[in-house]
C-alpha atoms as a printed R data frame, in Angstrom:
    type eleno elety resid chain resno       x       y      z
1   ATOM     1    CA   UNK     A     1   0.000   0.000  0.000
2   ATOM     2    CA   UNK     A     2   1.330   3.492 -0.793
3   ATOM     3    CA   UNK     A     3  -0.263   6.626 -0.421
4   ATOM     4    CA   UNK     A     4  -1.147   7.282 -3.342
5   ATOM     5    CA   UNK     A     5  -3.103   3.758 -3.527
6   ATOM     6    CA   UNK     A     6  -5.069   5.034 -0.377
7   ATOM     7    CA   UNK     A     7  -6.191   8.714 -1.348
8   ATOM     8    CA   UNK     A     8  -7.172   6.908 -4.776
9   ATOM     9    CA   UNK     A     9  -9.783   4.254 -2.604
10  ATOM    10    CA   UNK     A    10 -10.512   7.547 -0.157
11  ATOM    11    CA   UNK     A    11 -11.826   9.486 -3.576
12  ATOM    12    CA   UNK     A    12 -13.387   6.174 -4.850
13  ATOM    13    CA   UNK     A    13 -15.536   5.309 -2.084
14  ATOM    14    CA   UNK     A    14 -16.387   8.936 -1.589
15  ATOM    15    CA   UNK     A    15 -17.551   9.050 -4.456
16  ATOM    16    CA   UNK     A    16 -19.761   5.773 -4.629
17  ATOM    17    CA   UNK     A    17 -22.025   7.396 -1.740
18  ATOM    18    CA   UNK     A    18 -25.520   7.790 -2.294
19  ATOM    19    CA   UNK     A    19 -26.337  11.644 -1.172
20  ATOM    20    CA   UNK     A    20 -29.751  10.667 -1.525
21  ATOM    21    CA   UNK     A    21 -29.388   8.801  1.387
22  ATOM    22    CA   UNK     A    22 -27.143  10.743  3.225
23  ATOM    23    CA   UNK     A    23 -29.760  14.012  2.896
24  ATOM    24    CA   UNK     A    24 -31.992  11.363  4.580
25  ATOM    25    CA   UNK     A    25 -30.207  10.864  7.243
26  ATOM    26    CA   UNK     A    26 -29.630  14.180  7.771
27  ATOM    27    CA   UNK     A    27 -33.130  14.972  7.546
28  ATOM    28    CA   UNK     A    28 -33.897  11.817 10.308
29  ATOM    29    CA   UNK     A    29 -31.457  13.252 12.421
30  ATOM    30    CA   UNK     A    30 -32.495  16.689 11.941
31  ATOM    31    CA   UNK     A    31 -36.398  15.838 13.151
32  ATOM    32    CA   UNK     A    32 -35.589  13.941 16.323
33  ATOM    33    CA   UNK     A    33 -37.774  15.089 19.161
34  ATOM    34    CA   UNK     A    34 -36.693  17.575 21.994
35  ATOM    35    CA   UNK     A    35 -37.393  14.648 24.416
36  ATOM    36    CA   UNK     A    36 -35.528  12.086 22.291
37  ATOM    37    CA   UNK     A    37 -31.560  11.051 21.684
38  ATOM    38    CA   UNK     A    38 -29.644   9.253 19.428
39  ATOM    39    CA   UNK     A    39 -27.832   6.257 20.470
40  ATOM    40    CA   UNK     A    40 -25.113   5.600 18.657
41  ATOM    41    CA   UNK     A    41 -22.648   2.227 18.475
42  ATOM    42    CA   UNK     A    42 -20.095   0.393 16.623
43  ATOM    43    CA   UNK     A    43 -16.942  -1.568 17.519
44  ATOM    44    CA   UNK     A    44 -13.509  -0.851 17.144
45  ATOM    45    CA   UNK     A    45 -12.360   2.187 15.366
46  ATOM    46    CA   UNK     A    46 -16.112   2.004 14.577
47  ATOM    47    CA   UNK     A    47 -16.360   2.672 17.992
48  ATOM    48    CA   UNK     A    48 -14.087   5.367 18.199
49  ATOM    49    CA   UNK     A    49 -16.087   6.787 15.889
50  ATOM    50    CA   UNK     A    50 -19.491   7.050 17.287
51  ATOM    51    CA   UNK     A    51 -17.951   8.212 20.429
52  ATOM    52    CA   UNK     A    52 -16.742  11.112 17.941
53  ATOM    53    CA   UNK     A    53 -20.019  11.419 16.433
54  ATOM    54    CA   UNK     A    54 -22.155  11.414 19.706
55  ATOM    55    CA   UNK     A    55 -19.771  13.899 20.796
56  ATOM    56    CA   UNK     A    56 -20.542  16.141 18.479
57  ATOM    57    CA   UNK     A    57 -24.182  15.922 17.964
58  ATOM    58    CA   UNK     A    58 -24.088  17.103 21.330
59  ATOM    59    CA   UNK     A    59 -22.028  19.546 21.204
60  ATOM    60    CA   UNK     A    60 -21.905  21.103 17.482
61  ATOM    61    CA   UNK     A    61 -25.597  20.589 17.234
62  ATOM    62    CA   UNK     A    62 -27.681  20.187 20.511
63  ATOM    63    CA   UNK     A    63 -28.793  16.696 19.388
64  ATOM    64    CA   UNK     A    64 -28.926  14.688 23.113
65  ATOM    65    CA   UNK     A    65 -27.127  11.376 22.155
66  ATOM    66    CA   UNK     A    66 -25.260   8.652 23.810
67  ATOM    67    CA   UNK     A    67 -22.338   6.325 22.497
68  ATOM    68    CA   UNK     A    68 -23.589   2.678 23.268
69  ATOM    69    CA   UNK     A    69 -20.770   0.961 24.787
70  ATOM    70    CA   UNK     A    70 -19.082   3.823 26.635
71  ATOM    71    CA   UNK     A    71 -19.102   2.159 30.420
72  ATOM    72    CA   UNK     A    72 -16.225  -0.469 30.601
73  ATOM    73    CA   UNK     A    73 -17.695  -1.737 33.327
74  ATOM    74    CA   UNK     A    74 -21.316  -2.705 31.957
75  ATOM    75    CA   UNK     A    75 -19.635  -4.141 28.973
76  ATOM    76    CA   UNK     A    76 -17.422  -6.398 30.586
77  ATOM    77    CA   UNK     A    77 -20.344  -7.278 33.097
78  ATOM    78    CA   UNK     A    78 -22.446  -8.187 30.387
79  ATOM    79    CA   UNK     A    79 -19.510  -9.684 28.718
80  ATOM    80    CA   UNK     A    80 -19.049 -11.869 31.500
81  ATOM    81    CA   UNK     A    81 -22.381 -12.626 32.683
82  ATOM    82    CA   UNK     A    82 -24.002 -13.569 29.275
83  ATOM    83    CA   UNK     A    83 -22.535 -13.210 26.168
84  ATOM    84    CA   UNK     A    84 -20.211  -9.994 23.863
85  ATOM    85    CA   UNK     A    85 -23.206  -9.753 21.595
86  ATOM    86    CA   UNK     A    86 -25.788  -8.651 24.475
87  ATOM    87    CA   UNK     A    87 -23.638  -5.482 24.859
88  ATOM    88    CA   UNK     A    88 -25.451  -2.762 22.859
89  ATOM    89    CA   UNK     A    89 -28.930  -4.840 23.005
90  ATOM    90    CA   UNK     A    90 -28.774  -4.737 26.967
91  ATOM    91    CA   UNK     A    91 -27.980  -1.008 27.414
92  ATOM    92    CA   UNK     A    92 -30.790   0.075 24.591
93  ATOM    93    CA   UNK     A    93 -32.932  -2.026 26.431
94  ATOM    94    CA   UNK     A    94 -32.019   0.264 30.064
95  ATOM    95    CA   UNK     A    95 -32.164   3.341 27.467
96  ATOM    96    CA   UNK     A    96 -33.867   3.676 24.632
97  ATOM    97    CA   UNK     A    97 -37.317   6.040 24.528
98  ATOM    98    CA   UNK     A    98 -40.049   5.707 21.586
99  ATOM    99    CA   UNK     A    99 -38.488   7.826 18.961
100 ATOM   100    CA   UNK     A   100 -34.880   7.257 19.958
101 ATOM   101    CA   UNK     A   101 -32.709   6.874 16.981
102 ATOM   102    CA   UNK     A   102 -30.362   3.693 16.588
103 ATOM   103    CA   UNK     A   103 -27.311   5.220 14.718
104 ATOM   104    CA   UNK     A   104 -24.678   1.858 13.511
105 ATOM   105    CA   UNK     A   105 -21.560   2.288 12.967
106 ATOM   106    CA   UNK     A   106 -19.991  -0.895 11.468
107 ATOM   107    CA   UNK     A   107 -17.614  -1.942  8.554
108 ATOM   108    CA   UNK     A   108 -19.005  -5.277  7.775
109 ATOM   109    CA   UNK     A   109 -22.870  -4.975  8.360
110 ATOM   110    CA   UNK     A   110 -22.134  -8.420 10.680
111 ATOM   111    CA   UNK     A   111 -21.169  -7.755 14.029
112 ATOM   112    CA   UNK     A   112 -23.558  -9.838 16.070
113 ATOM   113    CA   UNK     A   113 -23.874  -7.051 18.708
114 ATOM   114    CA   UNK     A   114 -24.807  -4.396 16.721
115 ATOM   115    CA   UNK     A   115 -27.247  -6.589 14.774
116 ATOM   116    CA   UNK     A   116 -28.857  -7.148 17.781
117 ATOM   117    CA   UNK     A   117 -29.415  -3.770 18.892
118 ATOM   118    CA   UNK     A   118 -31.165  -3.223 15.993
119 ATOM   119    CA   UNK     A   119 -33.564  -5.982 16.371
120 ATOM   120    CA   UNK     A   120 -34.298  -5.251 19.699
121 ATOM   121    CA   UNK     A   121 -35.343  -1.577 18.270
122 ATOM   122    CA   UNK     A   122 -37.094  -2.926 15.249
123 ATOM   123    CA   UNK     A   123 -39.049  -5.462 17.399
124 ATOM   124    CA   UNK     A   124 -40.260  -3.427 19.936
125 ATOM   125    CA   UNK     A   125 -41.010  -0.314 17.692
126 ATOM   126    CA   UNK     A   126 -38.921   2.109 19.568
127 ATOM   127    CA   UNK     A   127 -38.132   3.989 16.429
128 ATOM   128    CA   UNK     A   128 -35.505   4.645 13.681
129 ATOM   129    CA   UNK     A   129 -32.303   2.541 12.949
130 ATOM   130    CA   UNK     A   130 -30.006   4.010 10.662
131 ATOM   131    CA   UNK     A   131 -26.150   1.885  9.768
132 ATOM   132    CA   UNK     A   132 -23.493   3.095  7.814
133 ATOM   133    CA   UNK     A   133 -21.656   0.553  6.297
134 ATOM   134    CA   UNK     A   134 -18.917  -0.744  4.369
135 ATOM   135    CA   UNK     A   135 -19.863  -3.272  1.037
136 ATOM   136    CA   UNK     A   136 -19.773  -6.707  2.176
137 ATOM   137    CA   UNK     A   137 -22.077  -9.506  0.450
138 ATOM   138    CA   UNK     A   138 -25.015 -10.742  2.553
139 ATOM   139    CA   UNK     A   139 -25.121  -8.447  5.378
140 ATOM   140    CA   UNK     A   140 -27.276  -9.168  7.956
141 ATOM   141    CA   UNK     A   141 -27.482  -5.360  9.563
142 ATOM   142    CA   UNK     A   142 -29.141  -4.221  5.925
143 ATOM   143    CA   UNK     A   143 -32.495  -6.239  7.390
144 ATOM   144    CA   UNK     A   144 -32.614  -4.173 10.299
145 ATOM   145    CA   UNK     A   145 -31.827  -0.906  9.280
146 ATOM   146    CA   UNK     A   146 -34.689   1.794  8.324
147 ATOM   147    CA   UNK     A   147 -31.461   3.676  6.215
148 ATOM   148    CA   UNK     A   148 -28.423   1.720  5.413
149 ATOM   149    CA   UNK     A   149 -25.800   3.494  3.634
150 ATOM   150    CA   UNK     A   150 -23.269   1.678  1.981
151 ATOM   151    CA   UNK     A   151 -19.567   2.671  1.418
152 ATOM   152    CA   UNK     A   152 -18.235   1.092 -1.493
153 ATOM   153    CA   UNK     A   153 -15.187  -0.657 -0.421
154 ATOM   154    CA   UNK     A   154 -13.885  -3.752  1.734
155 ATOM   155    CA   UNK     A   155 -11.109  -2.225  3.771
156 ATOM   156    CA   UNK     A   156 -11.628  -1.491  7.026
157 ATOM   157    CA   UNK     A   157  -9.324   1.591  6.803
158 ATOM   158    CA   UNK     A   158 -11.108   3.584  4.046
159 ATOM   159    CA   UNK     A   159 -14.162   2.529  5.383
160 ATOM   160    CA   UNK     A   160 -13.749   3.556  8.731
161 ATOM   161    CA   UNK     A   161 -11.937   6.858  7.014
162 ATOM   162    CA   UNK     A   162 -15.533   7.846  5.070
163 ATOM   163    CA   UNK     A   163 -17.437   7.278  7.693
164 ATOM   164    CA   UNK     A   164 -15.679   9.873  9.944
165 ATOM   165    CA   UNK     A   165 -15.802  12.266  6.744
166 ATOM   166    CA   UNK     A   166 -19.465  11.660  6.628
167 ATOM   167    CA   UNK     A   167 -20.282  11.744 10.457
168 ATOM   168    CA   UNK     A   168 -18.179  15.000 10.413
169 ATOM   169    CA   UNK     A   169 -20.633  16.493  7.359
170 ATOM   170    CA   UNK     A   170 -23.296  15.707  9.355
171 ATOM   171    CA   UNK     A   171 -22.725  17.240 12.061
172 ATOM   172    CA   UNK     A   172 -21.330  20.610 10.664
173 ATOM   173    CA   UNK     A   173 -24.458  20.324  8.356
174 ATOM   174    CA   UNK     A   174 -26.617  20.158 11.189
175 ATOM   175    CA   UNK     A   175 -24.957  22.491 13.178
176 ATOM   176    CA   UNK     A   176 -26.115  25.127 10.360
177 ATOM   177    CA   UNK     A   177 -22.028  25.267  9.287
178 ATOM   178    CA   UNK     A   178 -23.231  24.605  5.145
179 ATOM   179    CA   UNK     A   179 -26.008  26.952  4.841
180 ATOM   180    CA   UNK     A   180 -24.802  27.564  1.586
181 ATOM   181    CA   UNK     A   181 -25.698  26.116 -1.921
């Protein structure tokens, strides 16, 4: 890999997005309710990542949110007590309000934790789940989701790169930073 390779894949995937999509989300995010949050959650640099993003939705844009995930010790309680993939399922479940917003974070559309989240808020109707994703065949996340937008690529790197590009355009966008055409 050289750099060149890697600003080439950047450009690529960035420009595979579907802004149709992404003015959705946008627009989801944009109509959340005073009384409601987004919950946002991914693993890994995915992680690091809606951490980021809840971060500033909070702060750039007044948008209440919390980053799934964010107490070591409920994770490895829950780790230890019943299984990894119960993380983010088990603190939406001690969280989540009707009209929340599930907000995925994950390269490969697969991570069983994250899938689960999103079933839990599909099944019990607590409101919208939106995933940003790498492209991976067959991925089981692109059931759950209300919105799933799709970066096209299969490295984790320039995935997880686009995302934070995107998360970052959302936020500014929301924060009223693009008010121009």
């Amino acid at each position: 890999m050289n750099f060149t390779w890697f600003t080439g894949n950047i450009e690529q995937a960035m420009g595979s997005i579907d802004v149709n999509k992404l003015e959705r989300i946008i627009n989801v995010l944009r109509n959340v309710g005073v009384h409601n949050k987004v919950l946002v959650c991914g693993n890994g640099g995915s992680f690091a990542n809606a951490q980021h993003f809840a971060q500033d939705l909070q702060k750039m844009a007044g948008i209440t949110s919390i980053a799934l995930g964010s107490n070591p010790s409920y994770i490895t309680a829950v780790s230890n007590d019943e299984k990894y993939s119960n993380i983010f399922r088990n603190e939406l479940s001690n969280v989540v309000e009707e009209g929340d917003i599930l907000f995925i974070l994950t390269c490969s559309g697969n991570s069983r934790n994250v899938v689960k989240a999103a079933k839990y808020m599909n099944e019990n109707d607590w409101g919208y789940t939106i995933a940003l994703t790498g492209r991976f065949q067959k991925m089981k996340i692109d059931r759950e989701a209300d919105t799933l937008l799709s970066i096209n690529s299969t490295d984790f790197g320039i995935i997880e790169s686009v995302h934070s590009v995107l998360l970052h355009y959302i936020t500014s966008t929301l924060a009223g930073d693009f008010n121009h055409a």
